[in-house]
ROTOR-833266 format. One record per residue: x, y, z of N, C-alpha, C in turn; residue in three letters. Coordinates in steps of 0.001 Angstrom, whole numbers, plus 500000, padded with zeros to 6 digits. Example, Ala and Ser with C-alpha at 12.3 -4.5 7.8 and 13.67 -1.06 7.14 Angstrom:
<recs>
513190494310507800512300495500507800513200496700507800Ala
512850497750507080513670498940507140512900500030507870Ser
</recs>
This chain:
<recs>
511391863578685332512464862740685874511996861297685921Unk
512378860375685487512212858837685389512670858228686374Unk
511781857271687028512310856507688024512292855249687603Unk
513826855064687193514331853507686846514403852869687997Unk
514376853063689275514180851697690102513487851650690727Unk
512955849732690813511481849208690927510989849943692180Unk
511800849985692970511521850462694351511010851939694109Unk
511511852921693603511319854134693172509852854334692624Unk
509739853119691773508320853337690742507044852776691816Unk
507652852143692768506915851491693606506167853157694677Unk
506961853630694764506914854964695527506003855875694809Unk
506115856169693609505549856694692951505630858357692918Unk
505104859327692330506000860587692472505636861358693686Unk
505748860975694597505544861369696261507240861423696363Unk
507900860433696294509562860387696529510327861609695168Unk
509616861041694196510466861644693207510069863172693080Unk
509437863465693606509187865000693333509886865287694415Unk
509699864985696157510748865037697233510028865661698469Unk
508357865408698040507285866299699006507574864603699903Unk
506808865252701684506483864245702589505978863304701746Unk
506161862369702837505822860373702770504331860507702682Unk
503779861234703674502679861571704329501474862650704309Unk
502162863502703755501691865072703550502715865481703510Unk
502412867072702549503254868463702868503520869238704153Unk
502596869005705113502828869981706251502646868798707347Unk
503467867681707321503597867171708788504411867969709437Unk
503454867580710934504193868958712063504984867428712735Unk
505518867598713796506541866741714787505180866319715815Unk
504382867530716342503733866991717311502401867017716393Unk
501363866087716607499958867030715758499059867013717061Unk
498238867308716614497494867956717777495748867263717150Unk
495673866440718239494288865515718113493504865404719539Unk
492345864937719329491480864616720691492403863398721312Unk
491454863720722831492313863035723955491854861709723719Unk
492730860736723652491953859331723539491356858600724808Unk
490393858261724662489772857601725904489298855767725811Unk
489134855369726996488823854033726322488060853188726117Unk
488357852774724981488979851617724807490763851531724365Unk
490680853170724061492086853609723784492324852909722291Unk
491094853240721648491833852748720021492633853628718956Unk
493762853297719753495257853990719399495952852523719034Unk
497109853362718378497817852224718223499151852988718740Unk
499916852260719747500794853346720349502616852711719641Unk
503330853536720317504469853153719220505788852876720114Unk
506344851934720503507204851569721477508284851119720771Unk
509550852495721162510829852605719844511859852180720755Unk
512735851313720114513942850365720705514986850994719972Unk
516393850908720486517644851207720212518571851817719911Unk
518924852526718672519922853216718427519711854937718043Unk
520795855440717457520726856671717267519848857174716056Unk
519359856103715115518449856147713902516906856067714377Unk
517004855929715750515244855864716061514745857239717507Unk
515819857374718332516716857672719262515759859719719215Unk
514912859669720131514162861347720444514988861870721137Unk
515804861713721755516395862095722540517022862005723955Unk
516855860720724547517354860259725523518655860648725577Unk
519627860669724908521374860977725504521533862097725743Unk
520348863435725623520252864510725921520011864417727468Unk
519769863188728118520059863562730018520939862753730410Unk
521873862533729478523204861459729963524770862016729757Unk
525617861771730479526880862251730021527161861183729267Unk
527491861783727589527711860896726720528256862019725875Unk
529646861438725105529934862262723611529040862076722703Unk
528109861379722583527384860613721488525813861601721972Unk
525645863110721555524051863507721315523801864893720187Unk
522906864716720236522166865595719141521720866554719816Unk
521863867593720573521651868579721187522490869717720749Unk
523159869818719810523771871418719628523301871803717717Unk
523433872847717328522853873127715937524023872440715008Unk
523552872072713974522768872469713285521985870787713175Unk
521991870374714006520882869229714418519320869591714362Unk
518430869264713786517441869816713925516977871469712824Unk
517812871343712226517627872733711656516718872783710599Unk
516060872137710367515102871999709460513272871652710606Unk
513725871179711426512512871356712449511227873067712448Unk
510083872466712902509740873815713209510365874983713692Unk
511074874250714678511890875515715667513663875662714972Unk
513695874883714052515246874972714164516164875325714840Unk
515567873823716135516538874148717086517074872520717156Unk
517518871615717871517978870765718091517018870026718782Unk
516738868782718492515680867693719408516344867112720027Unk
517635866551719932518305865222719974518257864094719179Unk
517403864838717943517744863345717093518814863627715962Unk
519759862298715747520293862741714903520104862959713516Unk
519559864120713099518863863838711598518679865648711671Unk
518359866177710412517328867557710211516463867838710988Unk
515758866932710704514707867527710994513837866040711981Unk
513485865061710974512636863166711596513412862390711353Unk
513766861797711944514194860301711752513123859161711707Unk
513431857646711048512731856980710933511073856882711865Unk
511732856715712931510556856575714274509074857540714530Unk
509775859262713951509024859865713761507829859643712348Unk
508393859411711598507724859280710350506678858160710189Unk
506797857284711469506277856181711732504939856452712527Unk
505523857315713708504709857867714398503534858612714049Unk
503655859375712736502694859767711613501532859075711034Unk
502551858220710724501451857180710304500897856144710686Unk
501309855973711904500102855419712890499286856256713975Unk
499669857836713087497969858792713899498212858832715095Unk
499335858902716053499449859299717088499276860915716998Unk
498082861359718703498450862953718565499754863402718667Unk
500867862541719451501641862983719552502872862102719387Unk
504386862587719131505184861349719040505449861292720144Unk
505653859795720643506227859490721965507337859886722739Unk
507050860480723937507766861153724347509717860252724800Unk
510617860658724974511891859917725539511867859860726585Unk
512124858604727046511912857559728573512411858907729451Unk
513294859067729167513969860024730123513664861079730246Unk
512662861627729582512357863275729425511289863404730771Unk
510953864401731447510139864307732477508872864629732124Unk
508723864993730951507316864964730147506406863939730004Unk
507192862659730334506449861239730088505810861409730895Unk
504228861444730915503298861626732077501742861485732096Unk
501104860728732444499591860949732088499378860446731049Unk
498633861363730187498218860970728904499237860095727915Unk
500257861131728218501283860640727353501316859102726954Unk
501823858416728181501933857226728837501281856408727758Unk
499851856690727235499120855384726442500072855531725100Unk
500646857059724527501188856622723391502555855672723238Unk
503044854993724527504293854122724615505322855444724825Unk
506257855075724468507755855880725161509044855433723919Unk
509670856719723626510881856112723018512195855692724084Unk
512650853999723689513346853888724850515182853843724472Unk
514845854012723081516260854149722255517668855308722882Unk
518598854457722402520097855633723313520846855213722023Unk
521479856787721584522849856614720665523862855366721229Unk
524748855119720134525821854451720365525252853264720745Unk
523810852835721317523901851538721808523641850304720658Unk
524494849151721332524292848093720173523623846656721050Unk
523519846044720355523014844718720645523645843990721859Unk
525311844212721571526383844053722345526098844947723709Unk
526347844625724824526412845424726070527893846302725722Unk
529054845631725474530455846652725546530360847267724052Unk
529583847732723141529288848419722116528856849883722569Unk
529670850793721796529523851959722851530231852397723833Unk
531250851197724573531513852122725751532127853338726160Unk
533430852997724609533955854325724838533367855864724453Unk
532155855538723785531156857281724318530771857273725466Unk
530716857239726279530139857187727547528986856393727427Unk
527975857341728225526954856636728945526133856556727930Unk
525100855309727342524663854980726863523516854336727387Unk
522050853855727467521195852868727740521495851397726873Unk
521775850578727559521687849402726624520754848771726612Unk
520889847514725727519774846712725467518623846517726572Unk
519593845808727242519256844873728588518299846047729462Unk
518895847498730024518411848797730494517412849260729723Unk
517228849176728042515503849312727422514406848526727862Unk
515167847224728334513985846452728305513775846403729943Unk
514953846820730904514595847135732062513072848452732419Unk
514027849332731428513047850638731488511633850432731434Unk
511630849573729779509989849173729461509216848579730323Unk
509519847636731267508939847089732565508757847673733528Unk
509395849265733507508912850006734576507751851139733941Unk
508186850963732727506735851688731772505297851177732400Unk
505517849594732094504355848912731982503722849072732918Unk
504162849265734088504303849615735557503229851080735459Unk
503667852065734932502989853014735155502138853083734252Unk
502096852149732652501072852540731859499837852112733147Unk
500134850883733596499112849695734299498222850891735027Unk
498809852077736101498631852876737051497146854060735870Unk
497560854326734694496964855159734052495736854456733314Unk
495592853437732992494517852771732684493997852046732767Unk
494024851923734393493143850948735334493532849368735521Unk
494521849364735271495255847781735828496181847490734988Unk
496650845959734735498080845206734168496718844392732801Unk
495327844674732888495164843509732002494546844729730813Unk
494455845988731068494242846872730085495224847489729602Unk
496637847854730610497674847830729424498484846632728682Unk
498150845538728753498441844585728133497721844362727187Unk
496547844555726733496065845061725821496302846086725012Unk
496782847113725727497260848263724500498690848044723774Unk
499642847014724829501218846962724668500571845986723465Unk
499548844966723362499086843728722207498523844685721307Unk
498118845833721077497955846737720207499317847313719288Unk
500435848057720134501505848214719970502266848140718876Unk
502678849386718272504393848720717355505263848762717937Unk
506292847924718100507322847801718764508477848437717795Unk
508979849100717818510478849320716089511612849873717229Unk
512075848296716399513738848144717132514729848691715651Unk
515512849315716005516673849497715051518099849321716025Unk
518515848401715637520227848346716311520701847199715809Unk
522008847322715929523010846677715231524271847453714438Unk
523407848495713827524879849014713152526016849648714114Unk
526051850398715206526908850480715938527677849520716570Unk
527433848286716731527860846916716529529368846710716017Unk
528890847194714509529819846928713755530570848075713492Unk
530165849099713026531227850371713247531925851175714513Unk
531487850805715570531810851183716595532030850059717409Unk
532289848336717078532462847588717969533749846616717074Unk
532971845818715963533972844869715421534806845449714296Unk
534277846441713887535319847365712602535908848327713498Unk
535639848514714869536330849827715458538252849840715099Unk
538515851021714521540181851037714455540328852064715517Unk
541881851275715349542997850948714845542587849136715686Unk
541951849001716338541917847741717199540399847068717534Unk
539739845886717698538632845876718153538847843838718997Unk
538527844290719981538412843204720827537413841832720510Unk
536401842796719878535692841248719290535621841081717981Unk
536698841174717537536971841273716019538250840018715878Unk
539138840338717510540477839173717517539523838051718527Unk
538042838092719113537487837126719443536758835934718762Unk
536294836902717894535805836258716631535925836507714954Unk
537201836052714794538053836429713465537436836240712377Unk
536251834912712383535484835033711450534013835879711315Unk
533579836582710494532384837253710458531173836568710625Unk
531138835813709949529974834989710045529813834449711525Unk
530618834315712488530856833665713886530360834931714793Unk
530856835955714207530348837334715141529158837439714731Unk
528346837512713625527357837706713371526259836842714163Unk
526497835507713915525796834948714821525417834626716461Unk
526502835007717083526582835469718184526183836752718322Unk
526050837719717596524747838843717588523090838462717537Unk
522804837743716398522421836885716578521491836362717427Unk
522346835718718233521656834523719321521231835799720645Unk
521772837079720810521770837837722036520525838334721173Unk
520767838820720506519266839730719881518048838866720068Unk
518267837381719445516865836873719503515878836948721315Unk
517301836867721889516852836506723198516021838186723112Unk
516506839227723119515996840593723693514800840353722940Unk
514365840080721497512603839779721150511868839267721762Unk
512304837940722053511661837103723035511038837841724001Unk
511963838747724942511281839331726028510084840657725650Unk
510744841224724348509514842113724164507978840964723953Unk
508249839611723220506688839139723160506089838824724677Unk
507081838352725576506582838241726894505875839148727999Unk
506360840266727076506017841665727825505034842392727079Unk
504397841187726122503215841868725091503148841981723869Unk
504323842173723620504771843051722064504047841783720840Unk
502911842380720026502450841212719451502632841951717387Unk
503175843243717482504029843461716454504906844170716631Unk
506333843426716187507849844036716204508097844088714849Unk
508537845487714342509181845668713217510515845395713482Unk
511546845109712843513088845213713577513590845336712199Unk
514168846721712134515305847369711353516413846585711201Unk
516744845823709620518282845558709817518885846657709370Unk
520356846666709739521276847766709284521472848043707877Unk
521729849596707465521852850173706416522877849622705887Unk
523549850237704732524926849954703526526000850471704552Unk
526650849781705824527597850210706135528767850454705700Unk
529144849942704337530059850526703177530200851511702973Unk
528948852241702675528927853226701710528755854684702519Unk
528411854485704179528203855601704854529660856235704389Unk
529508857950705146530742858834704740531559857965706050Unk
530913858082706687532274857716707700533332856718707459Unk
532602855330706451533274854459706082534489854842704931Unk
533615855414704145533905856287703020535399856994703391Unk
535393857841704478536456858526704535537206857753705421Unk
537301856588706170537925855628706589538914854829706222Unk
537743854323704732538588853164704202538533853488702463Unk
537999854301701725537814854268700764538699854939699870Unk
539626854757698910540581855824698367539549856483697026Unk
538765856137697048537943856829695678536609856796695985Unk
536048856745696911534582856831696878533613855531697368Unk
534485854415696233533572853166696803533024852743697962Unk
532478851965697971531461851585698865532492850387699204Unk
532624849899700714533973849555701495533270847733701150Unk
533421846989700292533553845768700540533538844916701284Unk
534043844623702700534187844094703949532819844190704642Unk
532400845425704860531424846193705581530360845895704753Unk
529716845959703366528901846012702742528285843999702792Unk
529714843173703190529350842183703027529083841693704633Unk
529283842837705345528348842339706649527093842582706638Unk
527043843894706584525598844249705982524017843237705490Unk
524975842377704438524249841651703703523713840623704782Unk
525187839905705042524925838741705962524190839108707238Unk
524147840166708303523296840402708869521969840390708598Unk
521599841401707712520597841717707437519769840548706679Unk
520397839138706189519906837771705879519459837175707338Unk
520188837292708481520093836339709460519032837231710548Unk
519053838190710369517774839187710464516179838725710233Unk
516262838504708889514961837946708269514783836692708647Unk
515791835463708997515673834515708952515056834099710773Unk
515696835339711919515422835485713100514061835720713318Unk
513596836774712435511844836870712529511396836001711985Unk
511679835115711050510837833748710733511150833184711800Unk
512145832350712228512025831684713706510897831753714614Unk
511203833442715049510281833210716263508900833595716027Unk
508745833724714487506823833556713955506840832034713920Unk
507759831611713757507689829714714045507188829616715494Unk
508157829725716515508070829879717538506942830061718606Unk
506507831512718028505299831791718925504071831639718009Unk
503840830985716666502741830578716192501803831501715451Unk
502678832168715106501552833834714275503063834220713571Unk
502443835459713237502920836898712695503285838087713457Unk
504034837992714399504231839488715128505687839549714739Unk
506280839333714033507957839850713827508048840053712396Unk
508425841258712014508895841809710431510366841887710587Unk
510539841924709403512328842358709464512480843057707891Unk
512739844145708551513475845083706911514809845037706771Unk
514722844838705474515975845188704569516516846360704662Unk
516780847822705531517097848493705316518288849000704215Unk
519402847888704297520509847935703151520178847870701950Unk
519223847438701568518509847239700211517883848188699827Unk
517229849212700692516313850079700560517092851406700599Unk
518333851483701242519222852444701047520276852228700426Unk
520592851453699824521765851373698506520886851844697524Unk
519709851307697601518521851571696033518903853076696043Unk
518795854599697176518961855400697213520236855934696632Unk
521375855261697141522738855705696412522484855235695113Unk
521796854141694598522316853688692976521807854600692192Unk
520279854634693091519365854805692045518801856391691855Unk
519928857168693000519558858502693706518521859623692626Unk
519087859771691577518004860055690458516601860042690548Unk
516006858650690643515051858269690548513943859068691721Unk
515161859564692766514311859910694233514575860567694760Unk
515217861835693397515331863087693670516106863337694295Unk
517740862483694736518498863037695172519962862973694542Unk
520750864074694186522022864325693960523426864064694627Unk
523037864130695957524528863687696362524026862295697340Unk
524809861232697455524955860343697554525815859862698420Unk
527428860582698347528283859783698849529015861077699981Unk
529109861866700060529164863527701144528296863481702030Unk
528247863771703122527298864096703732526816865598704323Unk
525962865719704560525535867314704100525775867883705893Unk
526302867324706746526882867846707701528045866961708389Unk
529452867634707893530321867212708541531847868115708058Unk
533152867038708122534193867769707870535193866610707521Unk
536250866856706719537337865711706037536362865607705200Unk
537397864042704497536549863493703475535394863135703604Unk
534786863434702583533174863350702288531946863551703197Unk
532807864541704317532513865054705175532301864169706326Unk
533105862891706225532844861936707205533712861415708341Unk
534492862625709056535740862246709669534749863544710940Unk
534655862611712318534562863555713560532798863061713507Unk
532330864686713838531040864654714555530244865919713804Unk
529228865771713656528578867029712593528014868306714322Unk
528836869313714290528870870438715532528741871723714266Unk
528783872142715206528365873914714627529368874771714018Unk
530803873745713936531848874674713345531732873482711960Unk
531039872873711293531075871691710662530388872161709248Unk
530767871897708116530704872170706587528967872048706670Unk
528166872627706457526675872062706002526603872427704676Unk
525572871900704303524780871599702921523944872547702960Unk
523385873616702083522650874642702231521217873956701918Unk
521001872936700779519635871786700525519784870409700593Unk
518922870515702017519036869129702791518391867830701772Unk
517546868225701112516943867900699934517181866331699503Unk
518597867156698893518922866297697887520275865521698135Unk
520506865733699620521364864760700243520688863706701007Unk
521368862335700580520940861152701347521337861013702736Unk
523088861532702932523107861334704284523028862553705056Unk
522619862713706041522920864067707160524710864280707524Unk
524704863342708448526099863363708967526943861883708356Unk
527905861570709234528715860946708800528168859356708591Unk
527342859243709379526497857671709732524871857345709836Unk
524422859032709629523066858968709887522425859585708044Unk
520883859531708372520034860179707038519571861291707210Unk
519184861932705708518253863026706390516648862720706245Unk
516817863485706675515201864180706864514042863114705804Unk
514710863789704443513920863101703272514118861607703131Unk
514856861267703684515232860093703242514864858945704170Unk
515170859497705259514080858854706592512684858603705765Unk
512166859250705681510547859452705303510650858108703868Unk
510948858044703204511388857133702075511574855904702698Unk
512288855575703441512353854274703879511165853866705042Unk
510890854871705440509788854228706002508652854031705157Unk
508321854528704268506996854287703493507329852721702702Unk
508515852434702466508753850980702063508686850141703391Unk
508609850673704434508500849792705487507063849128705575Unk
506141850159705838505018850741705810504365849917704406Unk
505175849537703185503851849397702133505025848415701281Unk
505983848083701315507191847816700474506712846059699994Unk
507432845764699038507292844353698359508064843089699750Unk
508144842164699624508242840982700316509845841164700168Unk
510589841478699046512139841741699283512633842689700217Unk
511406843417700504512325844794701294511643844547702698Unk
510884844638702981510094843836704289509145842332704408Unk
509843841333705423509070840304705250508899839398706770Unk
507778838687706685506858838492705151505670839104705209Unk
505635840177705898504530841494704750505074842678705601Unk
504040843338704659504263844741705273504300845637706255Unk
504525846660707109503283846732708320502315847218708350Unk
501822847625707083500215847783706980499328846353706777Unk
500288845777705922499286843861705802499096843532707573Unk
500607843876708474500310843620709823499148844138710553Unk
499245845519710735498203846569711343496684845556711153Unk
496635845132709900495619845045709441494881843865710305Unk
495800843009710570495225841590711202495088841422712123Unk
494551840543712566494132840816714154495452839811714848Unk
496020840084715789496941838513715767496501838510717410Unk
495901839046718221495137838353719242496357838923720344Unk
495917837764721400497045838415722725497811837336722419Unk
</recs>
């Protein structure tokens, strides 16, 4: 099988054959010695939405969770985690490869405890966006503002587990920070139909965008104040081309125009936000991926990376299986494989793992301005 795109060849036949990013037999949890300190870990502190998201809306009344089958069905247990995906989503795959024994547990789970504590906490909630009223009508959600509340009560107890505020400030200056949010923003805030309130507030796109924007930069800011001395930050996928859009707005398949050209423009003012505040604070602690770039390459170039369907999603119902919520009375895909999306708005399994290894190792177009291994690598101090 030939992989005509650069990105693909860049991957090399790890993607195209369709084995792990990482290995054949990554487990969810692995099982390593207890770290002691100096604590040379590198721990993994996950921000925002339902693409990074272990499971927090699993202790919230919310329509918006991943707790019933066939969520998770590709897991060891094939049972349901709460994430929305097969089996990993991005965060996990991340978590891999920065050698944690374990992935970080969800803020909310009562497991966060002890040991745990040095590997950071996932503080991510479905449905939430950048926007505070993004989301509301799923219910209960954590927002922005409430992650970064939470994380300050983290810091609070990391401080308690390893002997003060000036040794976990050291580990939080160790830290990946990976924020993903924004796309619920736009599909669930300024594209919401039949009506959307900040859509007749701000009629032009480019005006909403930037007023996303200006609220987001502020929420970085506070992660560097609170330590964070590398932030990856996810821009949003091909919101065109998801099924949900797909069966929304599309009479043949295409990829929705409107949406695809927010996409872009976000995901420009994205990159241009982490240059700022590496202006700003005088180093390198802010990346920004292209995610839209890195997952359209998947729909164009699906061939190349071993996958066949493209535009269906391998759990749902209506068109292209992208109308409702992927539940247990819901069409599945018998090979998760060789589908790009899971449900109507999310990835699977394989495909998670794919975009993170371009996160992880990708050219200056797809993450910039380097990689997060060029990051890992450097020292950037407190």
């Amino acid at each position: 099988m030939a992989a005509h795109s650069p990105m693909a060849k860049m991957l090399g036949p790890v993607a195209v054959v369709g084995l792990a990013i990482l290995g054949c037999s990554l487990l969810l949890v692995q099982v390593g010695a207890s770290p002691t300190p100096p604590y040379d870990i590198v721990p993994l502190c996950v921000f925002g939405d339902s693409y990074s998201d272990f499971g927090n809306n699993i202790y919230l009344d919310t329509t918006v969770r991943a707790d019933s089958p066939p969520y998770g069905i590709d897991s060891p247990t094939a049972r349901p985690t709460g994430r929305f995906t097969n089996y990993r989503n991005m965060a996990d795959y991340l978590s891999v490869a920065l050698r944690l024994p374990e992935t970080p547990s969800p803020y909310l789970s009562p497991q966060l405890n002890g040991e745990r504590l040095l590997y950071c906490a996932n503080f991510a909630s479905p449905a939430t966006g950048i926007l505070n009223d993004t989301g509301v009508q799923e219910g209960n959600r954590i927002t922005m503002p409430e992650q970064l509340a939470s994380f300050r009560q983290y810091r609070s107890r990391l401080a308690g587990v390893v002997g003060g505020n000036a040794q976990a400030e050291r580990l939080m200056n160790q830290a990946v920070f990976f924020v993903t949010v924004g796309t619920w923003d736009f599909l669930s805030n300024y594209y919401r139909l039949p009506f959307s309130a900040r859509a007749s507030q701000y009629p032009v796109l480019t005006d909403f965008i930037a007023y996303l924007i200006s609220v987001y930069t502020n929420y970085l800011r506070s992660f560097y104040q609170l330590g964070a001395r590398r932030v990856m930050i996810v821009g949003v996928g091909p919101l065109g081309c998801v099924p949900a859009t797909l069966a929304a707005r599309s009479r043949n398949g295409d990829c929705d125009p409107e949406l695809q050209r927010a996409a872009l423009l976000f995901n420009a003012e994205v990159v241009k936000m982490a240059q700022y505040l590496n202006t700003e604070f005088g180093g390198v602690f802010f990346l920004a991926a292209d995610t839209n770039r890195c997952i359209y390459d998947l729909y164009t170039n699906a061939a190349a990376y071993g996958f066949t369907e493209t535009r269906v999603a391998c759990c749902g119902q209506g068109r292209y299986n992208g109308e409702g919520q992927c539940t247990p009375a819901s069409n599945l895909c018998p090979n998760r494989d060789v589908y790009v999306n899971w449900d109507p708005i999310h990835l699977t399994d394989r495909a998670n793992g794919i975009i993170v290894q371009l996160v992880l190792a990708g050219p200056p177009e797809v993450i910039s301005p380097m990689n997060l291994n060029a990051m890992l690598a450097m020292d950037n101090g407190a």
